[in-house]
py3Dmol code that shows the C-alpha trace and the ligand (Angstrom):
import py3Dmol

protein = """\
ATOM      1  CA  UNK A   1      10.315  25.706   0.126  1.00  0.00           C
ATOM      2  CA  UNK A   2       9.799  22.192   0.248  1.00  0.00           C
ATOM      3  CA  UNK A   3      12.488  20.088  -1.109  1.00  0.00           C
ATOM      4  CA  UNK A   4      11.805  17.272  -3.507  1.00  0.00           C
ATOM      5  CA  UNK A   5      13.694  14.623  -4.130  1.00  0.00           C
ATOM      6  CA  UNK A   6      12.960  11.396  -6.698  1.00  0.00           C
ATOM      7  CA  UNK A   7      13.872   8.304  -5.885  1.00  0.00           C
ATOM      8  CA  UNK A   8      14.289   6.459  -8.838  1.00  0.00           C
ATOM      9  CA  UNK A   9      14.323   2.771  -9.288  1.00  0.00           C
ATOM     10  CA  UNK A  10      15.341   2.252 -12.586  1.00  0.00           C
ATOM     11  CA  UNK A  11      13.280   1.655 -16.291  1.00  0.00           C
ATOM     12  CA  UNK A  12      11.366  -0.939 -17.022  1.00  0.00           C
ATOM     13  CA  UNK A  13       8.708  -2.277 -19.400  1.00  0.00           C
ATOM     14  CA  UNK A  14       5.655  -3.836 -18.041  1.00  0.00           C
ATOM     15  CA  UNK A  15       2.731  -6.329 -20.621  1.00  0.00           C
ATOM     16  CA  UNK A  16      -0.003  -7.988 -19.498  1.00  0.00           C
ATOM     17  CA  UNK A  17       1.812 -10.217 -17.427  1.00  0.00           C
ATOM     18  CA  UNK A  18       2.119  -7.245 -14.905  1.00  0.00           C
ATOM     19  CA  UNK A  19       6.017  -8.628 -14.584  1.00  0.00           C
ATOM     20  CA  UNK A  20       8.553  -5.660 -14.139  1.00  0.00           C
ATOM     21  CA  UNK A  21      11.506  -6.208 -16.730  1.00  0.00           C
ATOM     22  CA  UNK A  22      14.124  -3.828 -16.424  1.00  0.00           C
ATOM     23  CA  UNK A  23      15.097  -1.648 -19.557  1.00  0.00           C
ATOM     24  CA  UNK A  24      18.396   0.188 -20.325  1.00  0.00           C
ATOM     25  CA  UNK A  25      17.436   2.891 -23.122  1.00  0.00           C
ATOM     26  CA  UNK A  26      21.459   1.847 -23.895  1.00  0.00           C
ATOM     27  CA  UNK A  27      20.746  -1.509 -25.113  1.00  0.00           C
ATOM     28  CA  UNK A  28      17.375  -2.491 -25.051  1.00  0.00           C
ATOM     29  CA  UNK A  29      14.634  -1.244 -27.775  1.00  0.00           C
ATOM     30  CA  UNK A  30      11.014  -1.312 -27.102  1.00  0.00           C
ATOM     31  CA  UNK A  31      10.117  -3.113 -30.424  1.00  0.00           C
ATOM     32  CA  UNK A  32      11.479  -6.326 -28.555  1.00  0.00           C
ATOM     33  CA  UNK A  33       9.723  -6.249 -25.835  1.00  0.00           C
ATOM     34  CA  UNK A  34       6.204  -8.217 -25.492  1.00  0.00           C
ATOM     35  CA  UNK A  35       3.338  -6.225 -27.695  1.00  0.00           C
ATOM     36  CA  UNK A  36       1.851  -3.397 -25.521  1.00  0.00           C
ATOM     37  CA  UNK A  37       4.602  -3.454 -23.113  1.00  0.00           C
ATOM     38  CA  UNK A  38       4.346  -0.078 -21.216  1.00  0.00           C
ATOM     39  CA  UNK A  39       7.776   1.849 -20.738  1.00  0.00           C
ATOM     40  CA  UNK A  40       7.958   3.197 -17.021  1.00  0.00           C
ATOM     41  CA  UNK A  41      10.249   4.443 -14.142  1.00  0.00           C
ATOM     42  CA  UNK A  42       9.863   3.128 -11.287  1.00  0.00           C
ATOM     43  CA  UNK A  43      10.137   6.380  -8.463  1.00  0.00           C
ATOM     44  CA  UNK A  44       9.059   6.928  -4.731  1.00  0.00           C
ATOM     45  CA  UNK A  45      10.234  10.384  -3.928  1.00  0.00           C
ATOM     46  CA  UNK A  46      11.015  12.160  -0.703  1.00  0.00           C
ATOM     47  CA  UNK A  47       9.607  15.363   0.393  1.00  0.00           C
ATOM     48  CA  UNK A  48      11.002  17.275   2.995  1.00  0.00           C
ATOM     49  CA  UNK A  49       9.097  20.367   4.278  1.00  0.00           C
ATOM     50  CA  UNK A  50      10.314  21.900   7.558  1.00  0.00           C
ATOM     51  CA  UNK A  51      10.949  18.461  10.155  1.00  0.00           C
ATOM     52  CA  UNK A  52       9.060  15.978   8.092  1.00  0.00           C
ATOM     53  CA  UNK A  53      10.372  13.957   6.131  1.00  0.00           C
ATOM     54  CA  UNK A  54       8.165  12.134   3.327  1.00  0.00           C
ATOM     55  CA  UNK A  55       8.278   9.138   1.702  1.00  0.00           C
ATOM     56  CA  UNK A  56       5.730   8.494  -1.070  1.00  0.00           C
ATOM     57  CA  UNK A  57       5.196   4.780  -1.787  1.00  0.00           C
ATOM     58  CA  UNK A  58       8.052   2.480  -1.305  1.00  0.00           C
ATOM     59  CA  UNK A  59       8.993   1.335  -4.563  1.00  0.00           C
ATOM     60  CA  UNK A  60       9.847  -2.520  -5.397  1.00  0.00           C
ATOM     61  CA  UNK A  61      11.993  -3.875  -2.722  1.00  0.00           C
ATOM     62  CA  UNK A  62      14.442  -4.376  -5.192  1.00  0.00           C
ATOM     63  CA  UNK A  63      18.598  -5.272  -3.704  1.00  0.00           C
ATOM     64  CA  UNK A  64      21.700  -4.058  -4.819  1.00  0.00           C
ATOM     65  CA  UNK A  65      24.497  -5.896  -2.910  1.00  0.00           C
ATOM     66  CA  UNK A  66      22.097  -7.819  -0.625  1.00  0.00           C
ATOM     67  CA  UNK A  67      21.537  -4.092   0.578  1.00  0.00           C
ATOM     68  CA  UNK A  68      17.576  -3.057   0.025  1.00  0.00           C
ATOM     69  CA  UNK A  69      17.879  -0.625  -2.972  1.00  0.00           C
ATOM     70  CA  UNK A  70      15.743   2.232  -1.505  1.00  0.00           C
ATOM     71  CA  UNK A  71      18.254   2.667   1.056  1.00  0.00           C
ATOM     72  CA  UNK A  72      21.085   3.039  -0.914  1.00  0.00           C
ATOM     73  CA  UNK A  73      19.149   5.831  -3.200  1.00  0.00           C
ATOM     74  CA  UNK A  74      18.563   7.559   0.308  1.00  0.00           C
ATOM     75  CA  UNK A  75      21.779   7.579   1.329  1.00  0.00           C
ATOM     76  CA  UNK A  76      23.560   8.775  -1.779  1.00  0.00           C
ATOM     77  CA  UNK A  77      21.282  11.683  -1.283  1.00  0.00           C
ATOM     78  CA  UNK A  78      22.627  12.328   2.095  1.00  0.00           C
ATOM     79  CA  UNK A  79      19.077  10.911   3.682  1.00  0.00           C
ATOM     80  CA  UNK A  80      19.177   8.270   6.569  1.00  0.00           C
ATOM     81  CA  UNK A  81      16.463   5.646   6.456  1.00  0.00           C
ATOM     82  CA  UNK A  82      15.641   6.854   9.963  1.00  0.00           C
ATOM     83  CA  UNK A  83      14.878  10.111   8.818  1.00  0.00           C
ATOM     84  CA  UNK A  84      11.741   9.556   7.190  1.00  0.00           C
ATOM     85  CA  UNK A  85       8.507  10.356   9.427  1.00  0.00           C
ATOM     86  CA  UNK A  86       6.121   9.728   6.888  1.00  0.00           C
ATOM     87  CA  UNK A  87       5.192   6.818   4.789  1.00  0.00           C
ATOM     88  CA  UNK A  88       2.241   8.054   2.146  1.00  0.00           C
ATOM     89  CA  UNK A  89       0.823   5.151   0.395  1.00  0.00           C
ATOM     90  CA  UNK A  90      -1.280   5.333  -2.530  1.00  0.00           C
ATOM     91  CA  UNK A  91      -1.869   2.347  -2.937  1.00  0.00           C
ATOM     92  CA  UNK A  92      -0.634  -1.155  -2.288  1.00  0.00           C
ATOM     93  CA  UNK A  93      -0.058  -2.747  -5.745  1.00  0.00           C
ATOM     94  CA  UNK A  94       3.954  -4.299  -5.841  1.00  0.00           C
ATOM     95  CA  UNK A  95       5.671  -1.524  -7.401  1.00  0.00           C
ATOM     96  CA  UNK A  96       4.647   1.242  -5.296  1.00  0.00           C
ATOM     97  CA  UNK A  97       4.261  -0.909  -1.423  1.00  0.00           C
ATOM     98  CA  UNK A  98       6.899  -3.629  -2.219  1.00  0.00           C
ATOM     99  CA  UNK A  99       9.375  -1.627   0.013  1.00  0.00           C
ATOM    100  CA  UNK A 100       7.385  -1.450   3.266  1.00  0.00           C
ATOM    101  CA  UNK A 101       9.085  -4.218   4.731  1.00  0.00           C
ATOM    102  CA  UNK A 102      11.378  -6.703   4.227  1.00  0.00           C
ATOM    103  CA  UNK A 103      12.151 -10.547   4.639  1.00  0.00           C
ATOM    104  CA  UNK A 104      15.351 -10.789   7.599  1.00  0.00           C
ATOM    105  CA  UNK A 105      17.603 -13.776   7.675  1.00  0.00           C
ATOM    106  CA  UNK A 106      15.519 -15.092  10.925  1.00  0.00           C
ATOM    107  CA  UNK A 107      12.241 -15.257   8.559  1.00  0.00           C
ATOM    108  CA  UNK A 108      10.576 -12.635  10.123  1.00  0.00           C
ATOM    109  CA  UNK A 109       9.321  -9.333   8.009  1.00  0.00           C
ATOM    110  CA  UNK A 110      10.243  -5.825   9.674  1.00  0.00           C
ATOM    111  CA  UNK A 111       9.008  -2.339   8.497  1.00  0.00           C
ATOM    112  CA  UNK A 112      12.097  -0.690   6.463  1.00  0.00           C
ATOM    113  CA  UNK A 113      11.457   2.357   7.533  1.00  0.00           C
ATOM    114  CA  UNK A 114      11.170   2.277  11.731  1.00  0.00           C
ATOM    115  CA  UNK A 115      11.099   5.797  12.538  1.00  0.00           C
ATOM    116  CA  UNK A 116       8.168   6.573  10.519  1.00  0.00           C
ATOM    117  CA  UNK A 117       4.149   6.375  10.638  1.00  0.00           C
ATOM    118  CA  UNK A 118       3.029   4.258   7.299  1.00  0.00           C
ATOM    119  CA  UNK A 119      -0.263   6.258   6.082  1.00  0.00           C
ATOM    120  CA  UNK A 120      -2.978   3.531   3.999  1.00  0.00           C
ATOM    121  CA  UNK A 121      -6.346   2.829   3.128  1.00  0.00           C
ATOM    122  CA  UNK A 122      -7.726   0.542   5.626  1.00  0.00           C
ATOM    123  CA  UNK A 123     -10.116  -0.774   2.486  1.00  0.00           C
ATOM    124  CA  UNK A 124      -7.028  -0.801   0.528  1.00  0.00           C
ATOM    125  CA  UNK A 125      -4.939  -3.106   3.135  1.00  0.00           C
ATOM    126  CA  UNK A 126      -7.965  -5.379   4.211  1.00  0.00           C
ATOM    127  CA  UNK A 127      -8.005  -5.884   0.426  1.00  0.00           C
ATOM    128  CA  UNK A 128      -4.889  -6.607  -0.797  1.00  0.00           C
ATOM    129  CA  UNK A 129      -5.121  -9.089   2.675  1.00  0.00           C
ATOM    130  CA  UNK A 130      -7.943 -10.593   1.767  1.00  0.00           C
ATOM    131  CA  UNK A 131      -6.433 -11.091  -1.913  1.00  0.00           C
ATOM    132  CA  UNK A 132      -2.830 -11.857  -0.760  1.00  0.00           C
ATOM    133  CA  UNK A 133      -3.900 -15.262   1.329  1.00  0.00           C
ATOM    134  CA  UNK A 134      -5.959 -16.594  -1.778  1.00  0.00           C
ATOM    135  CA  UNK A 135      -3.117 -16.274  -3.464  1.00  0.00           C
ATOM    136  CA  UNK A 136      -0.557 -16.927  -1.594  1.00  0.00           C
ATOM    137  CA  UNK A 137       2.631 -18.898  -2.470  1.00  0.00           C
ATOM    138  CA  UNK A 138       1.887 -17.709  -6.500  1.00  0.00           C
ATOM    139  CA  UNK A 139       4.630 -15.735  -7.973  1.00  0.00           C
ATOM    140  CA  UNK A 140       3.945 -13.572 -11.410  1.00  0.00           C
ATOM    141  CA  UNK A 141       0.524 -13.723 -12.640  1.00  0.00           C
ATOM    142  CA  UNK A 142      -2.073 -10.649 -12.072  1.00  0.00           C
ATOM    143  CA  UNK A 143      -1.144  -8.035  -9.145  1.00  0.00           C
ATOM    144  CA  UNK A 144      -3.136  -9.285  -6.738  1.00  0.00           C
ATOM    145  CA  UNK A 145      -0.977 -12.625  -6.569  1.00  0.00           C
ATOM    146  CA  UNK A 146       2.134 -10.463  -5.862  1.00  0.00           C
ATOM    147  CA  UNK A 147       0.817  -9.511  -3.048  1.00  0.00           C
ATOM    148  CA  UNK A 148       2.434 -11.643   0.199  1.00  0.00           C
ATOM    149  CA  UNK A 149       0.296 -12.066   3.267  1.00  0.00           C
ATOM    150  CA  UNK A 150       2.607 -11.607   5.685  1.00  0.00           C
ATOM    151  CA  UNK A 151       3.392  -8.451   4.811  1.00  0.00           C
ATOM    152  CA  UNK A 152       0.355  -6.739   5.226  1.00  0.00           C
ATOM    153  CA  UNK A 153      -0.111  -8.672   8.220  1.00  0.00           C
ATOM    154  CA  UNK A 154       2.509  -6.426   9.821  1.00  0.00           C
ATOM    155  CA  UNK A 155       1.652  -3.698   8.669  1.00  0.00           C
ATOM    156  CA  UNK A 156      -2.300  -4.327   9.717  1.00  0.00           C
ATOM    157  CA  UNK A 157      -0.722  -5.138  13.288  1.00  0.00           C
ATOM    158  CA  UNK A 158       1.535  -2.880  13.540  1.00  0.00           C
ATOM    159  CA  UNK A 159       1.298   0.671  15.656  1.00  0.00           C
ATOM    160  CA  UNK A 160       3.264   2.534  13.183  1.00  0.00           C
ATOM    161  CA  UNK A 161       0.271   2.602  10.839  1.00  0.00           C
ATOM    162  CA  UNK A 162      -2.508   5.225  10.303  1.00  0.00           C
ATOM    163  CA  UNK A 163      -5.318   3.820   8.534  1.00  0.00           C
ATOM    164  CA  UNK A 164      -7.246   6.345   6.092  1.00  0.00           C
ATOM    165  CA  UNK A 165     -10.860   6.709   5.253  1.00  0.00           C
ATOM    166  CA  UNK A 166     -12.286   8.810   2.809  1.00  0.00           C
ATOM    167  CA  UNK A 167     -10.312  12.286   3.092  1.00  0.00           C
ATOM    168  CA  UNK A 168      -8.772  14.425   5.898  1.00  0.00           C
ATOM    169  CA  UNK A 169      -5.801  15.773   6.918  1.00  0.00           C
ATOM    170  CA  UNK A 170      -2.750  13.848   8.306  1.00  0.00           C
ATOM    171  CA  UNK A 171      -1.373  17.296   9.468  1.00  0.00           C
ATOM    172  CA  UNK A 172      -1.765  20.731   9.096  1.00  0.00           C
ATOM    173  CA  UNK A 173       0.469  20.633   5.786  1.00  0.00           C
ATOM    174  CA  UNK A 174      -0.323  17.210   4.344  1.00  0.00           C
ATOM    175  CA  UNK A 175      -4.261  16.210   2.973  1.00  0.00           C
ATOM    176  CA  UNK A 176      -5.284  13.194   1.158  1.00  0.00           C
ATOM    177  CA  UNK A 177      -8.567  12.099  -0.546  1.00  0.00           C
ATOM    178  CA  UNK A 178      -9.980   8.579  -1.789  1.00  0.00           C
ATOM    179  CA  UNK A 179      -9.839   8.795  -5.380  1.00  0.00           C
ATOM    180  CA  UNK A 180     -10.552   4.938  -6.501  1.00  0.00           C
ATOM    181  CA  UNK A 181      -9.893   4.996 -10.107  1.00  0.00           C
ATOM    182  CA  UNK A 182      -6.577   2.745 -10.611  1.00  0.00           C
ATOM    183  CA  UNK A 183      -8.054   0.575  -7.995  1.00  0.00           C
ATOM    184  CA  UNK A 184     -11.201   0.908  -5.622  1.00  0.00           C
ATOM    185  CA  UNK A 185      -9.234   2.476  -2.570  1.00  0.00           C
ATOM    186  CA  UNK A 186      -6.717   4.662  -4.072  1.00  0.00           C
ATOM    187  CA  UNK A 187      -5.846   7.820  -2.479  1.00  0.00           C
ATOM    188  CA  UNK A 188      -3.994  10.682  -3.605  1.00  0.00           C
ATOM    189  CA  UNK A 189      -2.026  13.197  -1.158  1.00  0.00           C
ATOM    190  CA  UNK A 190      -1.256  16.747  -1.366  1.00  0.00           C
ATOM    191  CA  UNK A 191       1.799  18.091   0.713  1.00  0.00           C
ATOM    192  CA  UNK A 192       1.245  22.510   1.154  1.00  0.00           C
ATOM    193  CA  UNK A 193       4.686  24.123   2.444  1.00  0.00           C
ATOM    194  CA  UNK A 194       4.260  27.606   2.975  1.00  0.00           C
ATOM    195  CA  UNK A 195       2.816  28.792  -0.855  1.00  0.00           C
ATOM    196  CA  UNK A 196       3.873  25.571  -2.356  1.00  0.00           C
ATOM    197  CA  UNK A 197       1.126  22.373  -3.017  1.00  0.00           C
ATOM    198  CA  UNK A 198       2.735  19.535  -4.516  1.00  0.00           C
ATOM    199  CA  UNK A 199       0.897  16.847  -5.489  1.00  0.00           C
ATOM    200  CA  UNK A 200       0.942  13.411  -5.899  1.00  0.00           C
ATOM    201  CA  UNK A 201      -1.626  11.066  -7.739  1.00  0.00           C
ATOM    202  CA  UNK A 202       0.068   7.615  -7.616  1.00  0.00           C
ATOM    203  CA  UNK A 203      -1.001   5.726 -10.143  1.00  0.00           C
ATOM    204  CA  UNK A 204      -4.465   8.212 -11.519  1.00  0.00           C
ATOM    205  CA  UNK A 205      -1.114  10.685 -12.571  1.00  0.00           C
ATOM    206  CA  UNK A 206       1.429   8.314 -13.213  1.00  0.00           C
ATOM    207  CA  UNK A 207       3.145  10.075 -15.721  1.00  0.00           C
ATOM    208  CA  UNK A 208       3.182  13.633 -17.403  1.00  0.00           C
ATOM    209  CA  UNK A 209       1.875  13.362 -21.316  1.00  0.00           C
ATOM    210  CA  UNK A 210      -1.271  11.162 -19.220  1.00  0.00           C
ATOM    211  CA  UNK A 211      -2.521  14.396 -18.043  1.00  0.00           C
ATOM    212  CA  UNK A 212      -2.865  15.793 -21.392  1.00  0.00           C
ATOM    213  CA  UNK A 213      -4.932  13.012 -23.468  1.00  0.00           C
ATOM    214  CA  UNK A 214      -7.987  11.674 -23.063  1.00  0.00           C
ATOM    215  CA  UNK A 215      -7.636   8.065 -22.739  1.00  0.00           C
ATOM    216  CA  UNK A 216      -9.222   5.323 -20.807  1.00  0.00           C
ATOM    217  CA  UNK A 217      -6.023   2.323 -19.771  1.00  0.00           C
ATOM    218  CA  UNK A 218      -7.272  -1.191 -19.773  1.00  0.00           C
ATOM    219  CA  UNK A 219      -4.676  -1.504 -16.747  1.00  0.00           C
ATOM    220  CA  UNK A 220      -7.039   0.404 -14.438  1.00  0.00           C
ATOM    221  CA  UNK A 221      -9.690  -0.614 -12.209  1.00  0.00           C
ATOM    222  CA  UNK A 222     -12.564   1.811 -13.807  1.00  0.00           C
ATOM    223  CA  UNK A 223     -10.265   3.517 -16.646  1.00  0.00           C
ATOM    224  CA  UNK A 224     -13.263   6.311 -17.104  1.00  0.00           C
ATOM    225  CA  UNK A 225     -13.009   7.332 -13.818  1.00  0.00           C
ATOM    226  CA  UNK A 226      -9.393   7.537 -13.673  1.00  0.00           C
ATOM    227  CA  UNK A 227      -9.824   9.546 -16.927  1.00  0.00           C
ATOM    228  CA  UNK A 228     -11.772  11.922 -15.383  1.00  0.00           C
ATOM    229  CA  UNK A 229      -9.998  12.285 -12.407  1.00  0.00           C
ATOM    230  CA  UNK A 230      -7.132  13.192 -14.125  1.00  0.00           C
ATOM    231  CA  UNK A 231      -8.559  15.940 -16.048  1.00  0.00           C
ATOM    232  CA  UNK A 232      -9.844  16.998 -13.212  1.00  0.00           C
ATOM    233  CA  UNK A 233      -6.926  17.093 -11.058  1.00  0.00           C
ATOM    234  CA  UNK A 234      -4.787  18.961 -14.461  1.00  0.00           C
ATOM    235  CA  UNK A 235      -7.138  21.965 -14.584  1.00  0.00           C
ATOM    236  CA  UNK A 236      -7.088  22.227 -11.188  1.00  0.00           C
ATOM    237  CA  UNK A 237      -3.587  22.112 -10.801  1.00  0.00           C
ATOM    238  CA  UNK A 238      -2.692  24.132 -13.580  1.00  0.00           C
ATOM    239  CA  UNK A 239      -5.136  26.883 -12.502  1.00  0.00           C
ATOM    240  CA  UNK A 240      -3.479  26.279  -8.673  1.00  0.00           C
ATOM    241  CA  UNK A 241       0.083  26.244  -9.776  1.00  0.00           C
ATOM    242  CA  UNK A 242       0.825  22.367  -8.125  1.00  0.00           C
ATOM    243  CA  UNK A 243       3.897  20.656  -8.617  1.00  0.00           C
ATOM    244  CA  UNK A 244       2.814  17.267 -10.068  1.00  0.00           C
ATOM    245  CA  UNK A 245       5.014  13.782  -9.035  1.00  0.00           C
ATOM    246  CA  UNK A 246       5.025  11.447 -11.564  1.00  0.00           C
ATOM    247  CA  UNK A 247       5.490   7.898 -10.400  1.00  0.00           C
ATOM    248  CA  UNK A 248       5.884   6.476 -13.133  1.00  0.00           C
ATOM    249  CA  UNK A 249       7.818   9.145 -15.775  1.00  0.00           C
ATOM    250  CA  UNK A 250      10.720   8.371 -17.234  1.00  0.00           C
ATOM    251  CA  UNK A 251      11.916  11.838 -18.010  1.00  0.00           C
ATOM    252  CA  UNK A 252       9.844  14.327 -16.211  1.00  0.00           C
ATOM    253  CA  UNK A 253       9.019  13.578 -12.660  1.00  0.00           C
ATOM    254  CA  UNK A 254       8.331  16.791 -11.099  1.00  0.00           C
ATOM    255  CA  UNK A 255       6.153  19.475 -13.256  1.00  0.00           C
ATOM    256  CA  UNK A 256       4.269  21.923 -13.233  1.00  0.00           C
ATOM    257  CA  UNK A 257       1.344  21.726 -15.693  1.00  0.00           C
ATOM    258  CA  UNK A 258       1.132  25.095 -18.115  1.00  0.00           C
TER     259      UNK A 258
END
"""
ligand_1 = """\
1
ZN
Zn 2.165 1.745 -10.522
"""
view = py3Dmol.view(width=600, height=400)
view.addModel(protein, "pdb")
view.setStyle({"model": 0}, {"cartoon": {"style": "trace"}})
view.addModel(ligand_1, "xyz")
view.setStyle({"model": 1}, {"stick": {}})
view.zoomTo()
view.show()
């Protein structure tokens, strides 16, 4: 049995402004935040089946301490950074690739995770570096303006990355597919241990009550098609008994779909 593990980040609400505000369900109430704010978690998880260890997206790059936040989640679940083979990306909007690197005191970015292999679209990277260096230096704003240029830079030069067409197989036990949708290169992955197939559809299955409603978000790239790909990716997975990861769900991130 594969073990899962989520990773969360913490709540926040997210409006039009595509800024992350954090949201303690102590304190804060919805009502007050910006009209059509979105309440979400933000959560990479960790899946370890027999010697691999992996990481789905990467979460913010938020600190705690000065220490990158990710790493303290790992390690109060008894991971080491340097245990992780396997970097899935879905996708490389902020809140799911912000933690692939990170800014050092010399100015240089390294890879946060050094043992591992970083999976990604290569039309997904050559896009978000095309968009990054039009936008550089802009903070806030649309996604694309989050993204930084160096960055992806690295990661486009760098021999720890696997670049991933249309569909395949990383391994034996892990399969992805190009599912555009949320954006025009996103992928989703499906990890099989032994009888077990989790899977995990980034930001086309962000949360659980999604896959139950027909509903087209504004926030995606072609909102039908994510529709669709969602129910299509419920029935199956309902009929196939996956374990669903929900990125973005507050309160259920690992189901199963009855
Ligand atoms: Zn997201």
């Amino acid at each position: 049995m594969a073990q899962i593990i989520p990773l969360a980040e913490g709540t926040f609400t997210v409006d039009r402004s595509k800024k992350f505000i954090p949201f303690d369900p102590q304190h804060d109430r919805l009502q007050d935040r910006p009209k059509g704010s979105l309440l979400i978690e933000i959560q990479p998880f960790l899946v370890i089946a027999g010697s691999h260890y992996i990481l789905l997206d990467t979460g913010l790059n938020l600190s705690n301490n000065q220490e990158f936040l990710l790493y303290q989640i790992l390690k109060e679940k008894g991971i080491d950074p340097s245990q992780i083979t396997h970097v899935l990306l879905s996708h490389l909007h902020k809140d799911h690739a912000g933690g692939i690197c990170s800014l050092h005191p010399d100015g240089s970015y390294r890879l946060n995770f050094p043992q591992a292999i970083y999976y990604v679209h290569e039309d997904e990277l050559k896009y978000a570096l095309s968009h990054a260096q039009q936008n550089e230096g802009e903070t806030g704003g649309d996604i694309a303006s989050s993204y930084a240029a160096e960055e992806f830079e690295l990661l486009f030069q760098s021999d720890q990355v696997m670049l991933l067409h249309d569909e395949g197989y990383i391994d034996t036990h892990i399969r992805y597919q190009l599912s555009g949708g949320h954006c025009p290169y996103h992928v989703v992955f499906w990890i099989q241990d032994q009888d077990e197939i989790i899977f995990y559809g980034g930001d086309v299955a962000p949360q659980y009550l999604q896959m139950k409603t027909r509903y087209v978000a504004k926030y995606d790239y072609d909102g039908r098609k994510s529709m669709e790909l969602r129910q299509q990716f419920a029935e199956q997975g309902k009929r196939e008994g996956w374990t669903f990861l929900f990125y973005h769900d507050v309160q259920r991130p690992v189901m199963k779909l009855i």
